[in-house]
LOLO-660243 format. One record per residue (C-alpha): y, z, x. Coordinates in Angstrom, 1 decimal. Layout:
BEGIN
+--------+--------+--------+
|      v |      w |      u |
+--------+--------+--------+
|      Y |      Z |      X |
...
+--------+--------+--------+
! end
This chain:
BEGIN
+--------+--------+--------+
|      v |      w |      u |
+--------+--------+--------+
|  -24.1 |   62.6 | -163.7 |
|  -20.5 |   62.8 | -162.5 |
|  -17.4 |   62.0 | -165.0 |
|  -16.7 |   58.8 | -164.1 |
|  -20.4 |   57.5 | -164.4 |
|  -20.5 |   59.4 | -168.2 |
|  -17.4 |   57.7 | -168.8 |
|  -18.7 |   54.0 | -167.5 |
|  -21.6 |   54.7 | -169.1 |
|  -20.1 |   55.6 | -172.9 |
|  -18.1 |   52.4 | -172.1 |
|  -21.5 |   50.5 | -171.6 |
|  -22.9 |   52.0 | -175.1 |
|  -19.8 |   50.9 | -176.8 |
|  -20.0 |   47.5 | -175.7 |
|  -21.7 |   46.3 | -178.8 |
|  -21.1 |   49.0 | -181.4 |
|  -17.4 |   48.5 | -181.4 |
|  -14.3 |   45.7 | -181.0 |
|  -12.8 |   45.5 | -177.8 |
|   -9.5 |   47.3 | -179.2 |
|  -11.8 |   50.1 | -180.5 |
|  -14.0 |   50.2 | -177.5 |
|  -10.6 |   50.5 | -175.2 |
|   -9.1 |   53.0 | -177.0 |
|  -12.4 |   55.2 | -177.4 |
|  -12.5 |   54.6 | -173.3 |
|   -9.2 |   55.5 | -172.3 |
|   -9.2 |   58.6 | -174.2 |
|  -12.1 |   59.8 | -172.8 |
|  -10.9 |   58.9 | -169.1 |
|   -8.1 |   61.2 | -170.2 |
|  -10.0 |   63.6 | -171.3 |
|  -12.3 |   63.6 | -168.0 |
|   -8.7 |   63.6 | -166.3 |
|   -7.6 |   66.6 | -168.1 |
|  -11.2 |   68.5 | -167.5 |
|  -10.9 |   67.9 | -163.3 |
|   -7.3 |   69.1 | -163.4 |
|   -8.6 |   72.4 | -165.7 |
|   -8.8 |   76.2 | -163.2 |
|  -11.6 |   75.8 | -162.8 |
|  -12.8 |   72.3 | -163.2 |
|  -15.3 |   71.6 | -165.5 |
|  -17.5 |   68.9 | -166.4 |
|  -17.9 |   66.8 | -169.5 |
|  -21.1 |   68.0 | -170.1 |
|  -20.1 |   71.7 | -169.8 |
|  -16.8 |   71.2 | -171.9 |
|  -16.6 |   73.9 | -175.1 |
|  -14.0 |   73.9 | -177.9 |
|  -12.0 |   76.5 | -176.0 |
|  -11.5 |   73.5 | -173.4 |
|  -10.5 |   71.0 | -175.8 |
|   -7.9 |   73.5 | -178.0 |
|   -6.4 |   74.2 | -174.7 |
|   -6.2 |   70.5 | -174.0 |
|   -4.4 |   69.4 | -177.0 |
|   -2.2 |   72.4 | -176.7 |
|   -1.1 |   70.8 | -173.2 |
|   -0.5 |   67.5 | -174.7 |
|    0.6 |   68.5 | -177.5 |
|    3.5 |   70.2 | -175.2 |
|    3.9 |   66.9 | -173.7 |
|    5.4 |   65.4 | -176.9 |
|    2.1 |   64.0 | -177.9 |
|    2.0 |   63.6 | -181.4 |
|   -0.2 |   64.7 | -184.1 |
|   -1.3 |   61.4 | -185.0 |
|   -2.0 |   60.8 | -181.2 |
|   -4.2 |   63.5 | -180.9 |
|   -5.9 |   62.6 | -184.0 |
|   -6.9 |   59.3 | -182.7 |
|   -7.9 |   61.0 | -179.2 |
|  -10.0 |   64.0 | -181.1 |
|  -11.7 |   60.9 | -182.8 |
|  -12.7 |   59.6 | -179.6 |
|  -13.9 |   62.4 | -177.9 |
|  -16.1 |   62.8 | -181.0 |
|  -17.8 |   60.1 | -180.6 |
|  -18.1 |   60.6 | -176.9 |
|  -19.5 |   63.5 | -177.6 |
|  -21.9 |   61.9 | -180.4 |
|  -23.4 |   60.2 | -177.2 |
|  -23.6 |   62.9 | -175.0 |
|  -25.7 |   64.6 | -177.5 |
|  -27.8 |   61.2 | -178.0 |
|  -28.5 |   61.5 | -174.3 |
|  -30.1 |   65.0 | -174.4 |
|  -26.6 |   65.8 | -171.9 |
|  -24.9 |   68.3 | -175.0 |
|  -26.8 |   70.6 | -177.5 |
|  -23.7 |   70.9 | -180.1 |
|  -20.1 |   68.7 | -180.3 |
|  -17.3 |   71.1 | -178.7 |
|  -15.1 |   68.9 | -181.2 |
|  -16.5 |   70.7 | -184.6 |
|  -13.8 |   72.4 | -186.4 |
|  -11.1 |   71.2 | -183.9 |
|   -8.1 |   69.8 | -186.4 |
|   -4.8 |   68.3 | -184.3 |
|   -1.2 |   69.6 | -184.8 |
|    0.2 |   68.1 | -188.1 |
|    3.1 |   65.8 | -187.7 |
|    5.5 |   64.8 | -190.3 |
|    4.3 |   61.8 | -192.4 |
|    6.5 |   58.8 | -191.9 |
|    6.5 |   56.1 | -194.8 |
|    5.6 |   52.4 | -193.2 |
|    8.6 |   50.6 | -192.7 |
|    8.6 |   47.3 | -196.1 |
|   10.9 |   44.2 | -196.5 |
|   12.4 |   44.0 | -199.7 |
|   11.1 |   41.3 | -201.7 |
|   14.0 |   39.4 | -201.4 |
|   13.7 |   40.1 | -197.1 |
|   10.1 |   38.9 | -197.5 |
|   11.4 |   35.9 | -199.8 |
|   13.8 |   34.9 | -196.6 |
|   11.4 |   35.5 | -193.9 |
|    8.5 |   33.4 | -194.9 |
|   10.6 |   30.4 | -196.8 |
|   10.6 |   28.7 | -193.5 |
|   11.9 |   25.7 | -193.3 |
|   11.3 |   22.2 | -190.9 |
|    8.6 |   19.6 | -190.6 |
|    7.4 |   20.1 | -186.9 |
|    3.8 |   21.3 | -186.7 |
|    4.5 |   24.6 | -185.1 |
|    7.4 |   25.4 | -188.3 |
|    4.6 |   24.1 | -190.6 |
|    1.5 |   26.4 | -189.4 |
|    4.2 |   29.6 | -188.7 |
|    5.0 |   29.2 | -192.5 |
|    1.4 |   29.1 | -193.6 |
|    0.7 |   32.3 | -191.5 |
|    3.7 |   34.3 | -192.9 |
|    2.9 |   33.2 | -196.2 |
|   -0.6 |   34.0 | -195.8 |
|    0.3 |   37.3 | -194.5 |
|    2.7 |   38.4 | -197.4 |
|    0.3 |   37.0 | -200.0 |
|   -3.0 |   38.1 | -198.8 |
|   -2.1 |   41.1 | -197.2 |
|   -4.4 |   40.9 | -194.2 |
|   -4.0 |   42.7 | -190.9 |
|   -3.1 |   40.5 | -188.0 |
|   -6.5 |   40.6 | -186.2 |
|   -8.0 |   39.5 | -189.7 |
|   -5.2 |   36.5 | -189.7 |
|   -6.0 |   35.6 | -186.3 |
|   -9.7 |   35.8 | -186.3 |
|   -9.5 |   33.2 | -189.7 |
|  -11.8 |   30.3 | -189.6 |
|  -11.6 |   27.5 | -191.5 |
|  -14.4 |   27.9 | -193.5 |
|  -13.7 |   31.1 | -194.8 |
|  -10.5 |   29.8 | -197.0 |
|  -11.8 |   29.0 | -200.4 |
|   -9.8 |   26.0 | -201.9 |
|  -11.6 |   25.7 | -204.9 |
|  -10.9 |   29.8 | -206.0 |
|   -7.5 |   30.2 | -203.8 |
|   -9.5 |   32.9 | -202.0 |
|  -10.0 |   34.0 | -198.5 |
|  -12.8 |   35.8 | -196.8 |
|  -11.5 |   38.6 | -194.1 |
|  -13.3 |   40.3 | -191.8 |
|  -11.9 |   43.7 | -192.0 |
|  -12.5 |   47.2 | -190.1 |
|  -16.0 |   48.7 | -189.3 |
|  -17.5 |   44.9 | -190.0 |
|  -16.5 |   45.0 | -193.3 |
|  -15.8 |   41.7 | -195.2 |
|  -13.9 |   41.4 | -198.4 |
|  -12.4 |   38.8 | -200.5 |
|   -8.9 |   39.0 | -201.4 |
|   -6.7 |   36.4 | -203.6 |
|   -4.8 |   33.7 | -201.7 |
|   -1.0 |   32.7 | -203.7 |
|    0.1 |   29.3 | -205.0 |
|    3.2 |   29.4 | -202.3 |
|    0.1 |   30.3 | -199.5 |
|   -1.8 |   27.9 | -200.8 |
|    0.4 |   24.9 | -199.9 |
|    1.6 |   26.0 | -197.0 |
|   -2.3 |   26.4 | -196.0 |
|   -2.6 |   23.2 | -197.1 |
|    0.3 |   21.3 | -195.7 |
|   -0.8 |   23.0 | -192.3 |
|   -4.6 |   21.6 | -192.6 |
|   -3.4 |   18.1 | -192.9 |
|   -1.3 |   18.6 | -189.4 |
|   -3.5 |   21.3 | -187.9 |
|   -6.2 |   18.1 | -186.9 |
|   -4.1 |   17.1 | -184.8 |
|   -3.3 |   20.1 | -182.9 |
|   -6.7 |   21.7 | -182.8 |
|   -9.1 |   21.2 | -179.9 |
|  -12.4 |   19.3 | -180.5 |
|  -14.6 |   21.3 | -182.5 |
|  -12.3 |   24.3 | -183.2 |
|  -13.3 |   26.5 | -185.8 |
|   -9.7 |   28.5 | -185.7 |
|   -7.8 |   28.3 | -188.8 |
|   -4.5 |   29.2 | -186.6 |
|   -4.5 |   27.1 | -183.3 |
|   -1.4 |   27.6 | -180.8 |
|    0.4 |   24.1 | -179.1 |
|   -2.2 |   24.0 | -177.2 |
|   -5.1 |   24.0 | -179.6 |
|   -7.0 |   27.2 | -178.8 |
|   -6.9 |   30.2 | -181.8 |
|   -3.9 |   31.6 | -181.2 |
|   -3.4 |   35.0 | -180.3 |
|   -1.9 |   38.2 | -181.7 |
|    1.0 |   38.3 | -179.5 |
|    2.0 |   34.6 | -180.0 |
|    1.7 |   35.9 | -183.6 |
|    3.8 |   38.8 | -183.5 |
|    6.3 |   37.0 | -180.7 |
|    6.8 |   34.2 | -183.7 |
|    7.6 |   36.6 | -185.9 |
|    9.7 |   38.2 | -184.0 |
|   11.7 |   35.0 | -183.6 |
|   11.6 |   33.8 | -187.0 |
|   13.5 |   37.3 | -188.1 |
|   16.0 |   36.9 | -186.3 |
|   16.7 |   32.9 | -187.6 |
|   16.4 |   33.8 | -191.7 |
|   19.2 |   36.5 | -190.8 |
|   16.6 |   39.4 | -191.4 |
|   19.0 |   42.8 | -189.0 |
|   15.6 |   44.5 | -188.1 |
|   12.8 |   44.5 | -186.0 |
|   10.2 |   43.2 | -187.9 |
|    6.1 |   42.9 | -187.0 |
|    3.4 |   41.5 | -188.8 |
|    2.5 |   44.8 | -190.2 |
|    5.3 |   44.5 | -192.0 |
|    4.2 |   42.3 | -194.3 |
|    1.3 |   44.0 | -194.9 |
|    2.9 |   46.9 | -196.4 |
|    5.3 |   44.7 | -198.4 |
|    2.8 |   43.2 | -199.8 |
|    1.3 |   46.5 | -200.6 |
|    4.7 |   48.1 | -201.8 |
|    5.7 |   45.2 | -203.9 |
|    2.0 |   44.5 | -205.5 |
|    2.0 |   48.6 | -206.3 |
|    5.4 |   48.3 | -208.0 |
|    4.6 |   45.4 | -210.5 |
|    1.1 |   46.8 | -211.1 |
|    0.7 |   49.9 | -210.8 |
|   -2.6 |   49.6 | -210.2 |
|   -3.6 |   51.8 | -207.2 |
|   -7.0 |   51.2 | -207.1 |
|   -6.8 |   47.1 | -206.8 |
|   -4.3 |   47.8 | -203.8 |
|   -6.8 |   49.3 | -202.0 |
|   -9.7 |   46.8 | -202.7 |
|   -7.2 |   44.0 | -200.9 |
|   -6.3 |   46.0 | -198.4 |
|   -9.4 |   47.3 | -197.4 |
|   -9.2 |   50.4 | -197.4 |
|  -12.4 |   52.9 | -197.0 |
|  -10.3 |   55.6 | -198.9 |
|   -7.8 |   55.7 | -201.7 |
|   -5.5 |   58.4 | -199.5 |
|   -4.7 |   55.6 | -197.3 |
|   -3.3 |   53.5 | -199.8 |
|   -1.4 |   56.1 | -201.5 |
|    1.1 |   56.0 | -198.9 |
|    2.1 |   53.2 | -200.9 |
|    3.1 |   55.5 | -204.2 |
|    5.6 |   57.8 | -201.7 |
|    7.1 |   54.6 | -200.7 |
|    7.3 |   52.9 | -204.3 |
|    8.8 |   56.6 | -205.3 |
|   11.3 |   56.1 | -202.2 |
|   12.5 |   52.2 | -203.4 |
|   13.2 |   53.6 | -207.1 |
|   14.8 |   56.4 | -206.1 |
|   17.2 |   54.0 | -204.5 |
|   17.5 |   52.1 | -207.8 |
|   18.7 |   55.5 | -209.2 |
|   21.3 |   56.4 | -206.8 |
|   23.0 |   52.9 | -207.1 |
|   22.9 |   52.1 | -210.5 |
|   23.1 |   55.6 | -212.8 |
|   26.1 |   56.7 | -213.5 |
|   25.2 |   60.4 | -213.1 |
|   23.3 |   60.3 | -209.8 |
|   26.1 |   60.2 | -207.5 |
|   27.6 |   63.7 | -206.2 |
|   31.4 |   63.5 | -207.5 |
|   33.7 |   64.5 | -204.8 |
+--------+--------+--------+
! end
């Protein structure tokens, strides 16, 4: 087999083992890795690729400017390309083993305040597009979902009775996470006007104008526009409220562990990004408000 048709066929394999965003990724960073193997002296192929190849390969883009979280998420696809390889009988051992990428610095997530997140999603108006962007910022901030879990929603999976929703998160995985009073009637208040936007037999708990589910980038292009009209200075993206409402939870609780059942995370170290930002908004508190933390000049 050439390259290209190892490449094709990995795609193939991912088709139903993976989402579309994961199967994408996983494909275009083994069609640059197949790039980077044909441009090698000498070429080599997949197949024949060792762990001297691939250190030499993230030294190059790694030169580039690549970062290490980049080549963390390429290294992670070309293990699982090589995972197949070796399913096929193609490979006898991963070239990938003991391969770690350049460290980059850690950068905290970027969080509204609470008052920011307060502004943002107190959207105001009684049109049906103002009414269903309030119930998905809400929802957002209060839940804590990722935007493909708030635009994948159905309507079946909010629970009324409980104030719960049902998400389905990364790797297939579904949790239930706690759904606010404020989400809840903005949920509701969208349900009673959402009939008569959605198209017959719509299942979508989000529907655009038109009535299909709406997408991710009407979602983030909303967003975007509803910023800039509460008077919030910054770029903000749905991610946003995600960590806000991971920031903000962890600083009235404390309680690491719960974060991380909401958010869905597979391991505690992800959500304890969260402590280095809650560490970051006190220290603030410090500098503005003790008398001896300011440097006297």
């Amino acid at each position: 087999m050439t390259q290209q048709p190892l490449v094709a066929a990995f795609a193939a394999h991912l088709a139903t083992r993976a989402s579309s965003h994961t199967r994408n990724a996983y494909v275009r960073d083994t069609e640059q890795l197949a790039a980077l193997a044909a441009a090698s002296a000498p070429p080599v192929a997949l197949e024949r690729i060792t762990g001297a190849h691939l250190r030499r390969f993230l030294s190059a883009l790694h030169g580039r400017g690549l970062s290490g979280r980049t080549l963390a998420r390429m290294l992670s696809s070309w293990r699982g390309f090589f995972r197949y390889l070796a399913e096929e009988g193609l490979v006898q051992s991963d070239p990938c083993a003991g391969l770690r990428p350049p460290k980059s610095p850690k950068k905290l997530p970027d969080a509204l305040s609470p008052d920011e997140a307060t502004r943002l999603v107190g959207i105001e108006g009684d049109t049906p597009l103002a009414i269903r962007d309030r119930a998905m910022l809400e929802l957002f901030y209060s839940s804590g979902l990722r935007l493909s879990e708030l635009a994948g929603l159905t309507t079946e999976r909010v629970d009324w009775k409980t104030g719960e929703v049902r998400v389905w998160g990364k790797g297939a995985k579904e949790r239930i996470v706690p759904v606010g009073e404020p989400a809840m009637r903005a949920l509701t208040k969208w349900c009673e006007v959402r009939t008569g936007m959605a198209a017959p037999g719509s299942r979508a708990l989000f529907v655009s104008q038109h009535g299909t589910p709406i997408s991710v980038r009407s979602i983030q292009a909303r967003m975007k526009g509803w910023a800039i009209k509460q008077g919030l200075a910054r770029h903000v993206h749905p991610h946003m409220l995600r960590h806000s409402f991971a920031s903000h939870l962890l600083q009235s609780s404390g309680d690491l562990r719960a974060v991380q059942e909401m958010l869905g995370h597979a391991s505690i170290a992800s959500t304890q990004i969260y402590t280095h930002l809650d560490f970051q908004y006190l220290s603030k508190v410090y500098d503005a408000a003790h008398p001896r933390a300011k440097k006297k000049v």
